[in-house]
C-alpha positions, 0 to 999 in steps of 0.5 A: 174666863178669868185672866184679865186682859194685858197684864201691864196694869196689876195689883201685887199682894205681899204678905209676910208668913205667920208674921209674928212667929216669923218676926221673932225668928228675925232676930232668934234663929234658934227658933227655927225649925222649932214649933213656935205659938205666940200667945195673945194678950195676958198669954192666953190663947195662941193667935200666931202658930209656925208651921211646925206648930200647926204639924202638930195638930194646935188649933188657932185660939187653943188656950195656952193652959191646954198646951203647957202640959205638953209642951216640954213633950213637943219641943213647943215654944211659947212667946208673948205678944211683942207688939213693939217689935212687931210694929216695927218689923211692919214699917221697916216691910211697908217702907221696902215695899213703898220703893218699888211701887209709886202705889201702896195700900197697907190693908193690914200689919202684915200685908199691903196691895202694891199698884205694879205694871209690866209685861209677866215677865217683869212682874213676875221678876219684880215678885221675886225680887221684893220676896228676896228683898224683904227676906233679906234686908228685914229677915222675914219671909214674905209671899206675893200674888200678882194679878189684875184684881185686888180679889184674884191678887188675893187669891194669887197669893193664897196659891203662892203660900200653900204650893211650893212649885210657885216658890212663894211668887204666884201671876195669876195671869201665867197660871192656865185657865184650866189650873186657874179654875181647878184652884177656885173649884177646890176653895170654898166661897168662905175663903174668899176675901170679905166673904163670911160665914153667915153670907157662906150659908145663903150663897150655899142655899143658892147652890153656890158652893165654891169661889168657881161656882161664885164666878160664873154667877150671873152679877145682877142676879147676885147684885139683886139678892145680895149687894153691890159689893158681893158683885164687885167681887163677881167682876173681880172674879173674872177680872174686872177691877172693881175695887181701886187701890187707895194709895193713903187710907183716909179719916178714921171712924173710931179709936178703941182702947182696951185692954183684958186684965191681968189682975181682975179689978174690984173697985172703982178706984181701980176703974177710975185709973184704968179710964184714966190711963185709957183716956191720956192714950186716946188724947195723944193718939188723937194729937198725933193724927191731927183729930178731935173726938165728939163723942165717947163711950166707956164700958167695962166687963165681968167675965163671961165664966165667972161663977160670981154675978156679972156686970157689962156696963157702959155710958156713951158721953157726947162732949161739949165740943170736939176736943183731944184733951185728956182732961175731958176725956177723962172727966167723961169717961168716968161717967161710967163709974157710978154704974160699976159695983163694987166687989164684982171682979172687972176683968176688961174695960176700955174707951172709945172716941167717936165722930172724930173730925180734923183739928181746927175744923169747927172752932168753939165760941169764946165762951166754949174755948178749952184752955186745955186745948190751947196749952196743947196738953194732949200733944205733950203729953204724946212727945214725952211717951214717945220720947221717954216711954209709955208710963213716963208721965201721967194726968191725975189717977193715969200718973202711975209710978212703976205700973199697977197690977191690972196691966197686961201679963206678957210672962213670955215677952221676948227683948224689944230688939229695934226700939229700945237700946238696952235690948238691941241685940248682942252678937258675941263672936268666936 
């Protein structure tokens, strides 16, 4: 019921294991072994935990200040988030994986679905030859599932994680039918890919209950009651391919730019920097796609524990016309300042650029032209951070010398280890 026909035309997923804990391992190897937490923005709660972590009974998004107390007790490491090194880590993955696949979807940062052919035991082969490969070449861990669908691919490298006899290469289309349903009769309909937990609940009261029961649901009644996609996932299921392998992610929604404090800020000045340095980002993030925005909004926060008052606002700005210069993005970001009160202590804000469309697309009348634009700030504004670092320069209240106080607490950070020179690694023999 579930296997998918030849075989010679299949999806692989590779996924890296606990990729952050596993990308810090990469370059300190006194860390394994060893339980390991990463810690979110401003070391708060632990988002990453190595499998020694989770022995020990540490839920994910346990604040760190719980676990401090403990942690000389447990042997427990705790690391700040080091998204340099692991955006790294990611690319140096994804260009290994891209040499053995004409196809190649990045689905996220540590994960990408792969478009593969051959008989099972050529893939099967190539499963283990790019789990050897990236452990090798890159120093991570990875596993991989191979099957028909995205969805069974999925569900194939689930199975390759959590049961050591697959030594992390599961082909769904080698397992049998009867462990193939044993698996799906043992994990929840929560589990399965793009399946939340409020749709959980209404698949539940229909007596659906596991990934087996969603199987063998009839697709047109769950096309009736529910959604094209939820029986997409149905055929998936039984192996109909349904959901096509993207070789390149194409156009962008929205971009987002914001950050928690580490030092709550109190007045508008300290907003006004803040959406400054949000909006020189967002202008060179946009230049380096090739993007222009129509739209922005800006939004600021108070805690939501906060014994004092409290205070959410947020504008949303149509611009004049589609654009990526940081002058206007700061100018209509700080439409948001006259909504703030001051005294009351923001501890997030952020940005974020709508209804983004490609540079060029829609050229302004001479009246409109932005002489921003065509001096082509935004871009210079990217090469000169890209070449000499974030920070390096700055348009008006974003120009900051030697970085304020409300930016992220990273206490915990380990070296930037493949980016920057002075913190590559040092290998001291005898």
């Amino acid at each position: 019921m579930c296997r998918a026909g030849s075989g010679r035309g299949s999806i692989a997923l590779v996924d890296v294991n606990c990729f952050y804990a596993s990308a810090e391992r990469a370059f300190d190897p006194s860390l394994e072994g060893r339980p390991l937490v990463v810690l979110s923005n401003n070391d708060g709660c632990a988002v990453t935990r190595s499998p020694e972590a989770k022995a020990l009974g540490i839920p994910l998004g346990e604040p760190w200040f719980k676990l401090a107390p403990r942690a000389k007790e447990w042997g427990l490491v705790a690391l700040s988030s080091n998204y340099e090194l692991y955006g790294d880590i990611s690319a140096r993955v994804m260009e290994l994986l891209g040499r053995y696949s004409a196809w190649l979807e990045i689905y996220s940062i540590d994960e990408a679905f792969l478009g593969v052919s051959g008989t099972p035991e050529e893939l099967h082969r190539l499963g283990h030859t790019m789990k050897t490969a990236v452990r090798r070449n890159v120093g991570v861990p990875v596993c991989v599932g191979l099957a028909g669908t995205k969805t069974l691919a999925k569900l194939a490298n689930k199975w390759a994680k959590h049961n050591p006899a697959f030594d992390g290469v599961c082909h769904w289309e080698a397992v049998p039918v009867a462990q193939q349903e044993k698996l799906m009769a043992g994990l929840s309909v929560v589990e399965l890919w793009g399946v939340a937990a409020r749709l959980t609940k209404r698949l539940n009261a229909l007596g659906i209950h596991s990934i087996l029961d969603l199987a063998r649901a009839d697709p047109v009644t769950i096309r009736d009651r529910f959604s094209v996609v939820l029986m997409r996932t149905v055929l998936e299921l039984r192996g109909t391919a349904c959901i096509p392998l993207e070789e390149e992610r194409v156009g962008r929604d929205q971009l987002i730019f914001s950050r928690s404090f580490a030092t709550p800020i109190t007045t508008g000045a300290g907003l006004r920097q803040v959406l400054g340095v949000y909006a020189q980002q967002a202008s060179a993030r946009l230049a380096r796609h090739g993007l222009q925005a129509k739209v922005l909004t800006a939004f600021a926060a108070t805690s939501h524990y906060s014994q004092h008052a409290s205070s959410y606002p947020s504008v949303c700005v149509p611009l004049p016309m589609p654009t990526a210069d940081p002058v206007l993005l700061a100018r209509a970001a700080y439409a948001l300042l006259p909504r703030v009160d001051d005294g009351l202590r923001y501890v997030r804000a952020g940005i974020m650029v709508t209804d983004l469309r490609p540079t060029g697309n829609q050229a302004p009348l001479a009246i409109f032209e932005n002489p921003h634009e065509e001096r082509g700030i935004g871009s210079l504004l990217e090469q000169v951070s890209r070449r000499y670092g974030r920070g390096s320069i700055g348009l008006g209240h974003a120009g900051i010398r030697g970085g304020p106080d409300w930016t992220m607490r990273r206490d915990m950070l380990s070296p930037r280890y493949t980016t920057h020179w002075a913190e590559l690694p040092v290998v001291k023999a005898g």
